[in-house]
Structures are given as C-alpha cells and as structure tokens.
C-alpha positions in Angstrom: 36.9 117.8 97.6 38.7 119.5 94.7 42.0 118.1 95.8 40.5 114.3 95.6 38.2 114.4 92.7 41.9 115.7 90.9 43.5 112.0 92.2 40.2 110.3 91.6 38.5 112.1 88.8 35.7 109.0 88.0 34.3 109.9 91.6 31.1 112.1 92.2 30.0 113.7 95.5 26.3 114.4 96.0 26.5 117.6 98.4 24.0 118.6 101.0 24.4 122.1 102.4 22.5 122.8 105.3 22.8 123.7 109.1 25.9 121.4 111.1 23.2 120.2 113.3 21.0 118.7 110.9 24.2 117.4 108.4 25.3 115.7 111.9 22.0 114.0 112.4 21.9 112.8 108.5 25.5 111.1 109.1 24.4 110.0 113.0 20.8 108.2 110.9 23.0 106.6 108.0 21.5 108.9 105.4 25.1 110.4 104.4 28.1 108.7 104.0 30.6 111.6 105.2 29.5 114.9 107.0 31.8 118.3 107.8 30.4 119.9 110.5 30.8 123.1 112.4 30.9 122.5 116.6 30.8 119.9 118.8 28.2 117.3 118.5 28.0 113.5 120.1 26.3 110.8 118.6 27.1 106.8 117.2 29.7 108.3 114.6 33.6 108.4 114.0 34.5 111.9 114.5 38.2 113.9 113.1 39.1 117.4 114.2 40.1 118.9 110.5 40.2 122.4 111.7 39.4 125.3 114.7 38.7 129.0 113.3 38.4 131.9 115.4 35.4 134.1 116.4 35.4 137.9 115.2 33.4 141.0 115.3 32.8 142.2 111.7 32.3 145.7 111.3 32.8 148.7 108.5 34.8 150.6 110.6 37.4 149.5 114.0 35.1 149.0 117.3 36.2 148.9 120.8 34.3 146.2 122.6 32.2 148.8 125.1 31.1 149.8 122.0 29.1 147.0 121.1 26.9 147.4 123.5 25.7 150.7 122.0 25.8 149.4 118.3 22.9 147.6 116.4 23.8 143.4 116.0 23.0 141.9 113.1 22.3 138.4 113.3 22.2 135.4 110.5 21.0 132.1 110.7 23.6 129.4 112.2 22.8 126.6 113.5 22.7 125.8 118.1 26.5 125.1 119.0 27.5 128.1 117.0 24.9 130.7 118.4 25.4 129.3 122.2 29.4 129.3 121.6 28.9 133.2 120.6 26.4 133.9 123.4 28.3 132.6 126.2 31.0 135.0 124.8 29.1 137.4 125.2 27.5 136.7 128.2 30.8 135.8 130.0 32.2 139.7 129.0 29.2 142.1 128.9 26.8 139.9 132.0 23.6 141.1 129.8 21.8 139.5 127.1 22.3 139.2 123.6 20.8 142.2 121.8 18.6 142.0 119.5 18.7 143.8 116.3 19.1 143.4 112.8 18.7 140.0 111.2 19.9 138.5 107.9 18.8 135.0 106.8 22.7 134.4 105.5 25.7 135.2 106.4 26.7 137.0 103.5 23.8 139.3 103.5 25.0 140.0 107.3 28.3 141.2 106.1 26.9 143.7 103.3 24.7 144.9 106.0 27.9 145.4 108.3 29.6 146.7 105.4 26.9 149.6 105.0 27.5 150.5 108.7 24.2 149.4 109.4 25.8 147.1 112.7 28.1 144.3 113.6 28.5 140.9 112.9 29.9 137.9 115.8 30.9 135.3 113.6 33.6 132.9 113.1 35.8 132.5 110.2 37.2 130.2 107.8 40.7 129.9 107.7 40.4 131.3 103.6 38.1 134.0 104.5 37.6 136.2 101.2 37.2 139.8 102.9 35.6 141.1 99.7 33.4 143.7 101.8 36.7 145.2 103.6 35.5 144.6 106.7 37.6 145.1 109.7 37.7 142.1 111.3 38.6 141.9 115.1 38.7 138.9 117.0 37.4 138.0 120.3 38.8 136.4 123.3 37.2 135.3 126.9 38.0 137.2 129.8 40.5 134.9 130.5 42.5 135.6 127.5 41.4 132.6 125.7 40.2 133.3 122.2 36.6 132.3 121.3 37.0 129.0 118.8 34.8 126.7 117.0 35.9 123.3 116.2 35.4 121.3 112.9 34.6 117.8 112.6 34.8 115.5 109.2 32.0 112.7 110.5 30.8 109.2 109.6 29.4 106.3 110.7 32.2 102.9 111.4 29.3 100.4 109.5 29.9 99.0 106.4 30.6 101.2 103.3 31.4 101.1 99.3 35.4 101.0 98.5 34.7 104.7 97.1 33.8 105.9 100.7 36.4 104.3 102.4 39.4 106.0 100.2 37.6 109.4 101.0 37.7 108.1 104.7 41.8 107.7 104.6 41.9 110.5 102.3 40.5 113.3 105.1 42.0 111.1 107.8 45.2 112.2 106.1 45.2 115.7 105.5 43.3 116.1 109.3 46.0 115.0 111.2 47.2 118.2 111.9 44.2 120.2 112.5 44.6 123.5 111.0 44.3 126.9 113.6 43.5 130.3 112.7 
C-alpha cells in the first residue's frame, strides 16, 4: 500500500484488519473490493499467490523438538487454515495432540510471553519479521523434509469495479508475479 499511495497519492484505502477467514468471506460477499489473506481458501473470487512464509517455533532460548513436548505452548488467536496447517505439523511429528497451555489473544502478547521463558510459540513469519523480543526462532519441517508453509493470497471478485480498483488490481498483479519465499 505504501508503495502505491507514493505513485497515486489522491487514492485512500479503507483497511479492515481481522481474521483471513472472515476478510476472505467479505471479498467472496462483495463487501471489499481487494482482500490479503493468509492460507488457502476457495470461493467465486480471483485469487494471486503474493507470497509463502515459513512456520517456526519461537522461544527465549534454542529448543530441540523432543523438547516441546515437555515445554508449556502458548497459543494466540489465528484464524482455521493457520491453526489446522500447524496442527497437522504437529500431529504428523509428535502422533499426540496439541497441548494445551498458555493462551494470548494476539500474537505479539504470545511472543513477550515466549520471551519471558514462560513457553513456545508455532507460528509463521513474515518475510520482514521485526525480532524485537530476540527470540530464537527455529523453523519447522515435516517428516519428510518439507518445511511447514503458509501461502498468501491478494483476493477479489472479477465483477465490475471503479477505475481506482482496477489500477490497484494490475498494480499487485505486478509485483505478485514472483511470489516471494522465506
């Protein structure tokens, strides 16, 4: 967004934050023009891979994955594809369920908690990830060898739109044509 409003300064965005799941329904129901949203979701829109980040364990100090079974988790709110992406993970290495632990209502609050040594966080990362709590950040993989990824959409519906939209459209359709891997 910074990038365009510096090309197209007269332009204003009305931003909704909120859960991927719910953004994707809004652009799905025609009640945003453009959505980014975190995992994999399929409905009546035009979809555009813009980037895949990686899944990591957060924690103050290193871990060894055995370990995690022994250490608290400290969970955060996130919307469906995002938890069941991290619980298959874990699912597919440890064969027990998710424990249950510690839970933050945001993300940040999660990583001062992991920051204390109060647990661990499973999370994935943006590709500019600000590491202001010095965590150390190890990342995860499937037995397989395959690291754990999420994928991120740009999102909007083919119908009819202002001129405004539609330069946005070509705009992210340009920059997302390589999507960006970390």
């Amino acid at each position: 967004l910074y990038e365009y409003t510096k090309d197209h300064p007269n332009v204003r965005f009305e931003l909704q934050n909120d859960q991927s799941n719910l953004i994707f329904q809004k652009a799905c129901d025609g009640e945003v023009d453009v959505a980014f949203v975190h995992g994999d979701y399929e409905g009546p829109v035009e979809q555009g891979m813009i980037s895949r980040c990686r899944a990591c364990i957060l924690s103050k100090d290193p871990v060894e994955l055995p370990d995690l079974l022994k250490l608290p988790r400290i969970a955060y709110k996130t919307n469906d594809k995002t938890r069941e992406l991290l619980d298959d993970w874990w699912d597919r290495v440890f064969h027990v369920p998710v424990p249950v632990g510690m839970s933050a209502g945001y993300i940040d609050v999660a990583w001062q908690l992991a920051s204390k040594g109060l647990g661990y966080v499973c999370c994935f990362l943006p590709e500019n990830f600000d590491n202001s709590y010095h965590l150390t950040l190890t990342p995860i993989y499937y037995p397989d060898g395959r690291p754990v990824r999420r994928n991120t959409w740009f999102v909007y519906k083919e119908e009819s739109r202002s001129q405004e939209v539609q330069e946005f459209i070509k705009h992210i359709e340009n920059i997302a044509k390589t999507p960006r891997q970390i």
